[in-house]
C-alpha positions in Angstrom: -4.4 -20.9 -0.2 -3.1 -18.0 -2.2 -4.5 -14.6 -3.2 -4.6 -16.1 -6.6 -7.2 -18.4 -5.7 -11.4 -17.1 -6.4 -12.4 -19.4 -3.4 -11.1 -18.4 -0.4 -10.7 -20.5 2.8 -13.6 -20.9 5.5 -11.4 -20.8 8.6 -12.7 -19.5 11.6 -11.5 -15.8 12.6 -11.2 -14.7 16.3 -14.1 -12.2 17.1 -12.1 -8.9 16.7 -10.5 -10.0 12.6 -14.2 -11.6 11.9 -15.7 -8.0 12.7 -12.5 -6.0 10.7 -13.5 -8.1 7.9 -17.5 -7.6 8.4 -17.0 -3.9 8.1 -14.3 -3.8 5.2 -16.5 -6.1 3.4 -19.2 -3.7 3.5 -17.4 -1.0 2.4 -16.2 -3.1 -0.6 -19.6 -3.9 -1.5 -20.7 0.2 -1.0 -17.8 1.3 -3.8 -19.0 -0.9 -5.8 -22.6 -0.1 -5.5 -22.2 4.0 -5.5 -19.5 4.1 -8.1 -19.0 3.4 -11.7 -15.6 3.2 -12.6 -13.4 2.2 -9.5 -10.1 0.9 -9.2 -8.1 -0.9 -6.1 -4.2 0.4 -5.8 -2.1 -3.0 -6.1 1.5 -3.2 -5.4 2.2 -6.2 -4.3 2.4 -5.2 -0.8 1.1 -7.0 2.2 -1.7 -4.7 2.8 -3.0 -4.2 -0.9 -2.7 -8.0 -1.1 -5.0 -8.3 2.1 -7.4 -5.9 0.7 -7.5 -7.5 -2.9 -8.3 -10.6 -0.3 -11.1 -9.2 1.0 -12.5 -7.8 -2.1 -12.4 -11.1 -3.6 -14.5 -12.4 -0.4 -16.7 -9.7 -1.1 -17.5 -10.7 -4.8 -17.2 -14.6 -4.4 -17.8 -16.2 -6.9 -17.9 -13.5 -9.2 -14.5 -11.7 -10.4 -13.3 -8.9 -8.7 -15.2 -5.8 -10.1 -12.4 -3.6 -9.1 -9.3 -3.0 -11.6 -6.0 -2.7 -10.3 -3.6 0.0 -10.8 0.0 0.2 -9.4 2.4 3.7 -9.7 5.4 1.9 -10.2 8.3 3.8 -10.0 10.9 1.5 -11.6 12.9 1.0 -8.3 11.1 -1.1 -6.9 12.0 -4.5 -5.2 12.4 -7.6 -8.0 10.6 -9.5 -5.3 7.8 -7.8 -4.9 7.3 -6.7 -8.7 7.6 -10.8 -9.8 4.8 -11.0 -6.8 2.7 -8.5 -8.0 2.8 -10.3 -12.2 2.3 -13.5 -10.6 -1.4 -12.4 -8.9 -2.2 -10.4 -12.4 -2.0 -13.6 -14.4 -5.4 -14.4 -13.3 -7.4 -14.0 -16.3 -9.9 -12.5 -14.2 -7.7 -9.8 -12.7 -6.8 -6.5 -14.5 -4.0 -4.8 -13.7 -2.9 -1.7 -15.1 1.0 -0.5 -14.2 1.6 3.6 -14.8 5.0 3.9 -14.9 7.0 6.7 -13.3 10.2 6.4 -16.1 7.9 7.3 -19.0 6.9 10.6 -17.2 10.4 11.2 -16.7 11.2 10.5 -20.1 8.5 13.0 -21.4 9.8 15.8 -19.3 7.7 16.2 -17.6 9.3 14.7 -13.7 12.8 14.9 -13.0 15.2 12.5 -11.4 15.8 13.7 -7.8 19.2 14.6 -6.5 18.5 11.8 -3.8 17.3 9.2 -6.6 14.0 8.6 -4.6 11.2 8.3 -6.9 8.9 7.8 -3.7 7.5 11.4 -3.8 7.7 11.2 -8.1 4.2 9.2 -8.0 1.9 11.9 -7.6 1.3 13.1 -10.6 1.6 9.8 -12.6 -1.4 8.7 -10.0 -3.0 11.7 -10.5 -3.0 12.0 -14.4 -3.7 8.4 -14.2 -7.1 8.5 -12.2 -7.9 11.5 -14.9 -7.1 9.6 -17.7 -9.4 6.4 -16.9 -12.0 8.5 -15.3 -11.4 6.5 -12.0 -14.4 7.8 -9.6 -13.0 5.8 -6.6 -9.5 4.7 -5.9 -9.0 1.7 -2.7 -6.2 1.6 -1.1 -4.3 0.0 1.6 -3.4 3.1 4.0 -4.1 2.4 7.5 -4.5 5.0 10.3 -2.0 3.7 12.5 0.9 3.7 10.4 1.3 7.3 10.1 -0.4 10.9 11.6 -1.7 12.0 8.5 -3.2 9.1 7.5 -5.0 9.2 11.4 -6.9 12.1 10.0 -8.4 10.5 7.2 -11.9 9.4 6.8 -12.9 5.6 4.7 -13.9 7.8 2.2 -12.0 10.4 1.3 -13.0 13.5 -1.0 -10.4 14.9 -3.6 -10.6 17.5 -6.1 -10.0 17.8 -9.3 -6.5 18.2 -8.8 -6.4 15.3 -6.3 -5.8 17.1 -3.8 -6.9 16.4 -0.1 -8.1 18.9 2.4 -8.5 17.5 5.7 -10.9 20.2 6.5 -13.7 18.8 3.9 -13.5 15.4 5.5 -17.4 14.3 6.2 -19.0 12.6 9.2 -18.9 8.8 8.9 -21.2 8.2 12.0 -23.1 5.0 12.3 -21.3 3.3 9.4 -22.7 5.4 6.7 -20.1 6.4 3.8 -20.9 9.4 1.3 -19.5 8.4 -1.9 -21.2 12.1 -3.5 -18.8 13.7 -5.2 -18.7 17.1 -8.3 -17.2 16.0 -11.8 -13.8 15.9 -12.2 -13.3 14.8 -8.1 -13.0 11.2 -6.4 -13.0 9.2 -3.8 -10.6 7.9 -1.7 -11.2 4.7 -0.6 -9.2 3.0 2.6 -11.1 -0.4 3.5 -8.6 -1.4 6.1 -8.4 1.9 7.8 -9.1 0.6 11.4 -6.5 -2.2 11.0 -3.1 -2.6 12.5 0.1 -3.7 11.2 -0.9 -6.8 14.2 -4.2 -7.7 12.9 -3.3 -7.4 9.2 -0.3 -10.6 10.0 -3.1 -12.4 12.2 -5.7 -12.3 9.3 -2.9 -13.2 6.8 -1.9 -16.6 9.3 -5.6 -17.0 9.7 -6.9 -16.9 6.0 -3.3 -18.0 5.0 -2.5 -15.1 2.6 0.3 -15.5 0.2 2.4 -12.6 0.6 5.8 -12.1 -0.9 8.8 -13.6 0.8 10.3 -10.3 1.9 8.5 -10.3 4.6 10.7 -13.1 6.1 13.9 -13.0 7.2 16.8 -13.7 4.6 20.0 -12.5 3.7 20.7 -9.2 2.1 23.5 -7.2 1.1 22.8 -3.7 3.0 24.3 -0.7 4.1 23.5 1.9 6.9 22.1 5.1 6.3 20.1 7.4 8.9 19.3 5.0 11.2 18.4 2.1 7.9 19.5 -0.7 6.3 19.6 -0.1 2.3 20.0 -2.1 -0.2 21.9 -0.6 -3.4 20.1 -0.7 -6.6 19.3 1.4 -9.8 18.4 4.4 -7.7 21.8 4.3 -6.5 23.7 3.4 -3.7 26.2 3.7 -0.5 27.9 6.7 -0.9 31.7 7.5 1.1 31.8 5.6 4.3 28.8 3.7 4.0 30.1 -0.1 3.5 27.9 -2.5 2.5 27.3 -5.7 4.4 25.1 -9.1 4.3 22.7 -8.9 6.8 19.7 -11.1 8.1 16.8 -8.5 7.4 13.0 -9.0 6.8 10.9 -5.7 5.7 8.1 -4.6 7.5 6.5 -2.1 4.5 7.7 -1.9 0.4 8.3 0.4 -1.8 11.0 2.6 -3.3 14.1 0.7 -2.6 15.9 4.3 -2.2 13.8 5.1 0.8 12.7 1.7 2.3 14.7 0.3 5.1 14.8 -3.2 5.9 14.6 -4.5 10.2 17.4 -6.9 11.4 15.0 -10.0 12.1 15.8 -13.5 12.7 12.0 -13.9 11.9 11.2 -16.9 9.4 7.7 -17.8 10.0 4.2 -15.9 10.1 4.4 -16.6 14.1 7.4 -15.0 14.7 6.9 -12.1 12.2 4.0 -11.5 14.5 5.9 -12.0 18.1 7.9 -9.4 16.7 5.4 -7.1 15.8 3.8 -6.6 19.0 7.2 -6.1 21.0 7.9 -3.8 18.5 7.5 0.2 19.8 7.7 2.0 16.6 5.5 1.7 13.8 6.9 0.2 10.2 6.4 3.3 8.2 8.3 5.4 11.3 10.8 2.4 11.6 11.6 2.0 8.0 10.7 5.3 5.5 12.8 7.4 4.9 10.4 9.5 2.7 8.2 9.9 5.8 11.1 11.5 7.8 11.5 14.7 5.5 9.8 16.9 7.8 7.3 16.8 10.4 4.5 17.2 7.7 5.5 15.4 4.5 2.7 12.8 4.5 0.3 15.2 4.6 1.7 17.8 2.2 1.9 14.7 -0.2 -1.4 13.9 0.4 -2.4 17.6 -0.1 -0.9 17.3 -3.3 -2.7 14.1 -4.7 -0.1 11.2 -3.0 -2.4 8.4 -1.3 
């Protein structure tokens, strides 16, 4: 099966991924039934591809009832942007793309001295949600990849700005989500919060999930820098000293080519993509993102500012 398909597979789950998907089910079904006008973030990625998974076993056999939307910001990887066309050629799928070059070319961002767009898709996302009247945005953020995200509650209250204040975050005892919310705010949504990067690659082997072949092992033309392998592309790339060499990489997490680092990995298959993971000691967003490494608080200023 892939994630283009509208009937998904009836294999049998372990205990633990058949509860996961029980409760992100539910909360699927709850945006749809407390909000008018959401939309699911989609970029191709491994875990907007397992949530767009779920949503469609949430909804079977009716259509999604969820747009997509994807900040792109025009460096990302050819793979994973071919990936993410190929699942929006479902008639039945919707997928809108804001693009990060056209608010640079309006003025109103400006290139980075670094040529990371990464922290460029805030306000795109932001105006974006204004502009279609989104009341509820999904996304793929788990809370173990990353402290800020920890703090986060499934639904997650932003103001009119977009902006996140940790203190605001609302009880979520006994299952119940609070979708209220004043004009001009939204929600937040994060169906896989209580995932891991483990269980996301076990339900992906068990309800065999298409995902985009980055995710294996392959060769890549990379070069070193801080502690990553980089691949060279529009953003840029090795500066003096830096030399760029083929190496067997797989990636772990996508996005901005300028600040995603691929893992040297001899790992080919879903098995040993998941052997991997759990002798692994750092998490992929600490292993591999750069944009995370900043400062001690960047997630969660970005996230204070409107970022995901």
């Amino acid at each position: 099966m892939t994630t283009q398909t509208q009937n998904p597979s009836t294999s049998v789950l372990s205990p633990h991924l058949a509860a996961l998907e029980a409760e992100s089910i539910e909360i699927l079904r709850e945006v749809a039934g407390q909000f008018d006008r959401p939309a699911l973030l989609f970029s191709g990625g491994k875990d907007s591809v397992v949530v767009l998974e779920l949503a469609k076993r949430a909804f079977a056999p009716a259509a999604v009832p969820f747009e997509l939307l994807h900040v792109d910001t025009g460096h990302n990887f050819p793979e994973v942007i071919e990936f993410r066309d190929r699942i929006a050629e479902d008639p039945r799928i919707t997928l809108r793309v804001a693009h990060v070059q056209d608010w640079i070319d309006s003025g109103v961002l400006q290139e980075r001295p670094d040529g990371t767009r990464n922290p460029l898709q805030t306000v795109p996302l932001v105006e974006t949600i204004q502009e279609q009247n989104y009341d509820a945005v999904l996304g793929g953020a788990r809370r173990d990849e990353e402290k800020a995200r920890a703090k986060e509650r499934v639904f997650s209250v932003r103001d009119s700005f977009g902006g996140w204040n940790p203190r605001r975050q609302r009880p979520e005892l006994w299952g119940l989500y609070n979708g209220r919310h004043q004009a001009g705010e939204n929600i937040r949504v994060f169906p896989i919060s209580n995932w891991t990067e483990a269980d996301i690659w076990d339900y992906i082997r068990d309800r065999e999930v298409e995902v985009p072949q980055i995710y294996y092992a392959h060769q890549r033309d990379v070069f070193e820098r801080g502690g990553m392998w980089l691949t060279a592309g529009e953003w840029g790339g090795p500066k003096e000293g830096e030399e760029i060499v083929t190496k067997t990489v797989r990636y772990r997490t996508v996005g901005d080519m300028s600040c995603t680092g691929a893992v040297l990995s001899d790992a080919t298959s879903i098995e040993d993509v998941i052997d991997e993971i759990r002798q692994s000691t750092t998490t992929e967003r600490g292993a591999t993102r750069a944009d995370d490494k900043l400062s001690e608080s960047s997630m969660e200023d970005r996230k204070k500012e409107g970022y995901f």
